[in-house]
C-alpha positions as CSV (number, residue, x, y, z in Angstrom):
1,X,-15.0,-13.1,-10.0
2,X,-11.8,-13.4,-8.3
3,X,-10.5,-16.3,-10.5
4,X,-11.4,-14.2,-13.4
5,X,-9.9,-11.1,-12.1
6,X,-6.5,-12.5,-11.1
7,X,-5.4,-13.3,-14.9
8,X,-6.0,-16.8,-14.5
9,X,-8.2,-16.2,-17.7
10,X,-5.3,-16.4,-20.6
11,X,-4.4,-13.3,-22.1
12,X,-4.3,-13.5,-25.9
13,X,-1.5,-14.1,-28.0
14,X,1.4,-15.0,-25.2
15,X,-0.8,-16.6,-22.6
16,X,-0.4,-15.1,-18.4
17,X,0.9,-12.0,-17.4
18,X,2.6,-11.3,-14.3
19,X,1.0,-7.3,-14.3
20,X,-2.3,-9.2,-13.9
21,X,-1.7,-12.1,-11.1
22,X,0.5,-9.4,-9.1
23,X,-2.8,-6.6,-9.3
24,X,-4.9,-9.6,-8.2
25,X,-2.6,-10.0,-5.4
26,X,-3.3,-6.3,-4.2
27,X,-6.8,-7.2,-4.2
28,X,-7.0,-10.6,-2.5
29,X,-5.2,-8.9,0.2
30,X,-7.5,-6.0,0.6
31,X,-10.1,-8.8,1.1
32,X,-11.2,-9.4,4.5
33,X,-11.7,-11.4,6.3
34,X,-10.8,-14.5,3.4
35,X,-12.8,-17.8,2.5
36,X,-10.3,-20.8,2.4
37,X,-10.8,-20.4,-1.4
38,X,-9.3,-16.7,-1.9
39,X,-6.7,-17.9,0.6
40,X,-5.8,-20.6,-1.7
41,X,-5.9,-18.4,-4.6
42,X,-3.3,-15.7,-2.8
43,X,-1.1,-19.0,-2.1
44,X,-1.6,-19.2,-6.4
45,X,-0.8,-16.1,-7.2
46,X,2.1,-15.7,-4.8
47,X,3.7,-19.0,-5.9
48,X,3.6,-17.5,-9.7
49,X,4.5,-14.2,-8.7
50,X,8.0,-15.8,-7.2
51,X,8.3,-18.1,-10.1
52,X,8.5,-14.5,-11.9
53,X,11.6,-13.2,-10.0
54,X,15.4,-13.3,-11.1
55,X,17.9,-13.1,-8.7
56,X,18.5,-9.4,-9.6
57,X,15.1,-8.5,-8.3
58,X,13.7,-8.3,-11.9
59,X,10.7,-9.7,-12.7
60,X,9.3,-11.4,-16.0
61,X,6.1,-10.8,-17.3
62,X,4.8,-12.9,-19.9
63,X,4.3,-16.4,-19.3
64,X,3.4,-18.6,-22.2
65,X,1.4,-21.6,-22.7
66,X,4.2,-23.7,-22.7
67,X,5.1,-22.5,-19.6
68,X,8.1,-20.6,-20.9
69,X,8.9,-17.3,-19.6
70,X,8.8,-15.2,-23.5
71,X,10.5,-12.0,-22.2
72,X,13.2,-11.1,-20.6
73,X,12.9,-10.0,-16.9
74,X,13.3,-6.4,-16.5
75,X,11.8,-3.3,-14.7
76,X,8.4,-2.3,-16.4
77,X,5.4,-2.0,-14.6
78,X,4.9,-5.6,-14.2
79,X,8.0,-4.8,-11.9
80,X,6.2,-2.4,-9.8
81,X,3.2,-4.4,-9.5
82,X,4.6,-7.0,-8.6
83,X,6.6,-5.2,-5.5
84,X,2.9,-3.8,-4.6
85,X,1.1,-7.2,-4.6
86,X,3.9,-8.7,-2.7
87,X,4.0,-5.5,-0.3
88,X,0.7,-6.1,0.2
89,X,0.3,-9.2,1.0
90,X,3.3,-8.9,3.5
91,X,1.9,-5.9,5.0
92,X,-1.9,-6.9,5.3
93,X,-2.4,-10.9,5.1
94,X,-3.8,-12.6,8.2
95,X,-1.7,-15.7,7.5
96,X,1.5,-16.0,9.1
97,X,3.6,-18.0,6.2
98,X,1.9,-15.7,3.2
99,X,3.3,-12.6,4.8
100,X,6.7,-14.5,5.9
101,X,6.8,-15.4,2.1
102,X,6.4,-12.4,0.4
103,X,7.9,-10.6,2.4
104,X,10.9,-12.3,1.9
105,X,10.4,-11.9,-2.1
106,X,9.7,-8.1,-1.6
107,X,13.0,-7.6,-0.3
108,X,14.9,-9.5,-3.3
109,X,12.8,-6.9,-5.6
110,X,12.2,-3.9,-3.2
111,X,16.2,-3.2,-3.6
112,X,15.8,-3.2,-8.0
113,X,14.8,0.3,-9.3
114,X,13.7,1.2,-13.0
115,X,13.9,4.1,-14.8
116,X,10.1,4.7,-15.0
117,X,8.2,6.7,-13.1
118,X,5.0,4.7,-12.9
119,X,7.0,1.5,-12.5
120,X,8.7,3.2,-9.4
121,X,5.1,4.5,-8.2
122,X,3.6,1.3,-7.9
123,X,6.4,-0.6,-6.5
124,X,6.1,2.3,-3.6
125,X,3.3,1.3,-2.8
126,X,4.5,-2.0,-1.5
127,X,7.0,-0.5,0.1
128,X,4.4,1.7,1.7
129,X,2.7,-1.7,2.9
130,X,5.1,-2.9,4.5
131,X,6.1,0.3,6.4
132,X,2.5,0.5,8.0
133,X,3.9,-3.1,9.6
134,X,7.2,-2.5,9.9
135,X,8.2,0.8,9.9
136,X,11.9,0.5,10.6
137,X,12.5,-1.8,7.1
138,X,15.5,0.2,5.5
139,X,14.6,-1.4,1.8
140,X,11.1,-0.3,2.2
141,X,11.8,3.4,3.4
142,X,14.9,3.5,0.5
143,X,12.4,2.4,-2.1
144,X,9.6,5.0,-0.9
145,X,12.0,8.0,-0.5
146,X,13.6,7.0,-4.3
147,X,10.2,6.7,-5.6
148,X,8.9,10.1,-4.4
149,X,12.5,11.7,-5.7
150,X,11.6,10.6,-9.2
151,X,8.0,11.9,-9.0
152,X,9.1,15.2,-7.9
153,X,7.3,18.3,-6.8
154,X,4.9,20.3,-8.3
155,X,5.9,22.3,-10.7
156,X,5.7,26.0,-10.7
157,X,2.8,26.7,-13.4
158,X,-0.2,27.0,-11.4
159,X,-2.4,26.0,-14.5
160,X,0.0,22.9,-14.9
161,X,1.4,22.0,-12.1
162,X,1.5,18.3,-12.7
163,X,5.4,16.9,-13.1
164,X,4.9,15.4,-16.3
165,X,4.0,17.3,-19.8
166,X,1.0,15.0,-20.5
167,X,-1.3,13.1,-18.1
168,X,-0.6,9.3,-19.5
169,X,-2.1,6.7,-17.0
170,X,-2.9,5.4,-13.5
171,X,-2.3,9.1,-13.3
172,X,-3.2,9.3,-9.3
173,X,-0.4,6.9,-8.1
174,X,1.9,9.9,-8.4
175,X,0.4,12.2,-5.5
176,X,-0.7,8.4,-4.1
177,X,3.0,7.9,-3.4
178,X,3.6,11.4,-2.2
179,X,1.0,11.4,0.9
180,X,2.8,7.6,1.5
181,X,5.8,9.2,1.3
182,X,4.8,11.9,3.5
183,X,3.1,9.6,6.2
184,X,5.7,7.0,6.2
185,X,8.9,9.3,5.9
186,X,7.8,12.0,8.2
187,X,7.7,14.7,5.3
188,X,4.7,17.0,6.1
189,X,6.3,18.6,2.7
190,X,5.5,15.7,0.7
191,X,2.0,15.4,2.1
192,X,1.2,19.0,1.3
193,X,2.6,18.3,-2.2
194,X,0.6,15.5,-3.0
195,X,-2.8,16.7,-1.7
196,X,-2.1,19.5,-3.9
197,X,-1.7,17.5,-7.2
198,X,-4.8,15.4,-6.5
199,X,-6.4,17.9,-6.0
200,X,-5.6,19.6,-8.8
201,X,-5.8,15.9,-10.9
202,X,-9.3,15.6,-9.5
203,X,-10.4,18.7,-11.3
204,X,-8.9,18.3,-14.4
205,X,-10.4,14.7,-14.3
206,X,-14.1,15.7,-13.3
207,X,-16.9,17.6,-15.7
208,X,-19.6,19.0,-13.9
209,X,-20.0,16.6,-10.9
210,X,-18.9,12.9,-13.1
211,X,-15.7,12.0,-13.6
212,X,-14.3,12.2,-17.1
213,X,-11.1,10.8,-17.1
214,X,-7.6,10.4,-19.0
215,X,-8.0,8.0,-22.3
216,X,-5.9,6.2,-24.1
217,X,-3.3,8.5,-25.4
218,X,-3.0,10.5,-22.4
219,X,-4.3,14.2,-22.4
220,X,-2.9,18.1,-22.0
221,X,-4.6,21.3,-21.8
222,X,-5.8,22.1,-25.5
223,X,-6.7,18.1,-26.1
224,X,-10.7,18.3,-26.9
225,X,-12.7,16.5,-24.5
226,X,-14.0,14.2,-23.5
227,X,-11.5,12.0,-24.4
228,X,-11.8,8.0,-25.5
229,X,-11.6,5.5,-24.5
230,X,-11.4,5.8,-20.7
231,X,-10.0,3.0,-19.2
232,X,-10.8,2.0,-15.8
233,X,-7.6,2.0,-14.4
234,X,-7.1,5.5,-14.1
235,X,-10.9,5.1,-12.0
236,X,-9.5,2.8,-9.9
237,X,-6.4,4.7,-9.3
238,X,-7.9,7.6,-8.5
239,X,-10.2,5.8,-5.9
240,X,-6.9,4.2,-4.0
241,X,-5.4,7.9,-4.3
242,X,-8.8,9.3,-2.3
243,X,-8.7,6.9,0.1
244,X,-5.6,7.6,0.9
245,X,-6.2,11.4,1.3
246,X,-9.2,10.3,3.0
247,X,-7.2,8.5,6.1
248,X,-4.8,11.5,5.8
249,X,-7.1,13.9,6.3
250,X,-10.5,13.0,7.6
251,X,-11.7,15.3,4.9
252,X,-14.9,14.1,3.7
253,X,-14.1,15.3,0.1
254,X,-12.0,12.6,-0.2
255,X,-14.7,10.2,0.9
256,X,-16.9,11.7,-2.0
257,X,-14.0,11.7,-4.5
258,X,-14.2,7.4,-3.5
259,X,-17.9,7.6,-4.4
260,X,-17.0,9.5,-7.7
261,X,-14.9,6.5,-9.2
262,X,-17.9,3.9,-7.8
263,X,-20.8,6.0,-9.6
264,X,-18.1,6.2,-12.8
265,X,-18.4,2.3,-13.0
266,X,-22.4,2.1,-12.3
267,X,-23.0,4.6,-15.1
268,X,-22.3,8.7,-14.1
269,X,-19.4,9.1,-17.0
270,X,-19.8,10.8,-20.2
271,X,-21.7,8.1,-21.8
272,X,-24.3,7.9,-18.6
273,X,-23.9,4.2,-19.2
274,X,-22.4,1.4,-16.5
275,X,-18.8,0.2,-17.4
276,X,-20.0,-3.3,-15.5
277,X,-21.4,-6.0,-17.5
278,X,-24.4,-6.9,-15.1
279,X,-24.5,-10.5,-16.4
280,X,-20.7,-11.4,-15.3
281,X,-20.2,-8.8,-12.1
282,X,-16.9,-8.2,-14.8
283,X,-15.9,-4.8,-15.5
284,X,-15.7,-3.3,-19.3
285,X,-12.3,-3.0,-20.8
286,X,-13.1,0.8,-21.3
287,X,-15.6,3.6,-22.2
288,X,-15.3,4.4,-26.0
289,X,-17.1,6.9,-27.8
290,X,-20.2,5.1,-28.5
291,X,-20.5,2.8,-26.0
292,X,-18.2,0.5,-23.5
293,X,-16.1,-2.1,-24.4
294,X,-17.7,-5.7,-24.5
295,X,-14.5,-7.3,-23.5
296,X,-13.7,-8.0,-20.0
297,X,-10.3,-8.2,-19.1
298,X,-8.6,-8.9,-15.9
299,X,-6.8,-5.5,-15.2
300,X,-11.1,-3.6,-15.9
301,X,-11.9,-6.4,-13.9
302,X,-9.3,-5.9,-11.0
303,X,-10.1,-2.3,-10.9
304,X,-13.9,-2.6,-10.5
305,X,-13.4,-4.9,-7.9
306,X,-10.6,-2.8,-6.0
307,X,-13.0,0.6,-6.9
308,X,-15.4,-1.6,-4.8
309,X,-13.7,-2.6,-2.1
310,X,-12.6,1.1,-1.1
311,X,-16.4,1.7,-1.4
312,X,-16.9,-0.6,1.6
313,X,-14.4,1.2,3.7
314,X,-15.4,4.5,3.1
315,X,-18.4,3.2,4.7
316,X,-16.6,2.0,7.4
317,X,-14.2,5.1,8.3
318,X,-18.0,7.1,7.7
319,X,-16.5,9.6,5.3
């Protein structure tokens, strides 16, 4: 499942993506303890993941079969990603030279910035890695603070409180990197803010007691719902934003919120039917109006198995 979740399986078209490799760094660190074989993949994907980087702290993304870089480095969220995997790895790996390495290749990124939001989110969360290991690292602390600047606070509609005029994707990295923010930066503020707009998220995101969450497109009060095709990345952001509250604050609402995303996958979503294609353990590319996806790419993939993985540590924190 790993191998297939990384992005070693060829994407269509122009052949490996960094976005994928770097999210399948995130989740090889989150495993543990690791087989010689996932170590050897996180040694893979790290080695690509560097092979990505400019000098600038820019990243490439698209990788084709002729092993040609076909874009030009720059900022997008293949950026971020990539700051998170290597964050990640540097902050959690039990392996003295992987967390040497990227940690060393976080700090020729962690100093870039982009102008997107969601690029800037996920690359916090790197930052955020590292700080739990290192809480002194100026790069890490600038990148976190910048990151939360750009998010912002909540706004002052109480109906519509959420910084942003639509909800777009991966929507729950936003408050995610608040609480970070908060922890790591000593900004009670910033805490309070981002419970808040999960909170809130979480209830615009849930029908009766399933989640029902952000498709394609986006979504803003008046939008008819539900809405297709729900992709699994929001789940699985959602489930890293809960867990995160969760640690925060020992609330056990949090710890249900985790279990929310899970039961999404196994089959409590609008359809009532599992977004995991029991033959393959791989998770569907989304939840359409009639039915999932067949496909099973690597990011569905990723996010099933990450959804997973903070299932086991709900357990073990006995939210």
């Amino acid at each position: 499942m790993f191998e297939h979740a990384s992005g070693a399986t060829p994407r269509r078209h122009h052949g490996y993506c960094v976005d994928d490799v770097a999210r399948g760094l995130v989740v090889l660190a989150r495993e543990d303890p690791q087989s010689r074989e996932l170590r050897r993949l996180s040694e893979r994907y790290l080695a690509f993941v560097a092979h990505a980087q400019i000098h600038t702290g820019a990243v490439h993304n698209r990788l084709g079969f002729d092993r040609r870089w076909h874009d030009a480095a720059g900022s997008g969220d293949w950026w971020g990603r990539a700051v998170w995997g290597l964050g990640t790895v540097a902050g959690r790996s039990r392996h003295a030279w992987l967390r040497d390495e990227s940690l060393a290749r976080f700090e020729i990124s962690a100093g870039h910035r982009s102008p997107s939001r969601r690029s800037m989110a996920f690359a916090a969360l790197g930052a955020a890695e590292v700080l739990t290991v290192r809480p002194e690292h100026r790069q890490a602390r600038r990148l976190l603070a910048d990151a939360a600047r750009a998010i912002g606070v909540p706004a002052g509609d109480r109906l519509w409180p959420w910084p942003e005029r639509r909800l777009f994707y991966a929507n729950a990295v936003l408050p995610e990197v608040l609480l970070a923010a908060g922890v790591h930066l000593n900004r009670p503020d910033l805490i309070d803010h981002g419970m808040s707009l999960l909170s809130w998220l979480r209830r615009m995101e849930t029908v009766e007691d399933h989640l029902s969450v952000t498709p394609v497109g986006g979504w803003t009060a008046g939008d008819p719902r539900p809405g297709f095709d729900q992709q699994p990345i929001e789940v699985a952001a959602l489930a890293d934003a809960f867990a995160r509250a969760l640690v925060i604050s020992g609330d056990s609402v949090w710890a249900a919120g985790v279990r929310q995303c899970v039961a999404w996958f196994r089959g409590d979503n609008d359809l009532g039917k599992p977004v995991i294609d029991a033959d393959t353990g791989g998770g569907c590319d989304g939840l359409g109006r009639v039915a999932p996806s067949r496909n099973q790419g690597a990011e569905s993939t990723l996010a099933l198995i990450s959804t997973l993985q903070l299932e086991r540590t709900v357990e073990g924190i006995g939210g």
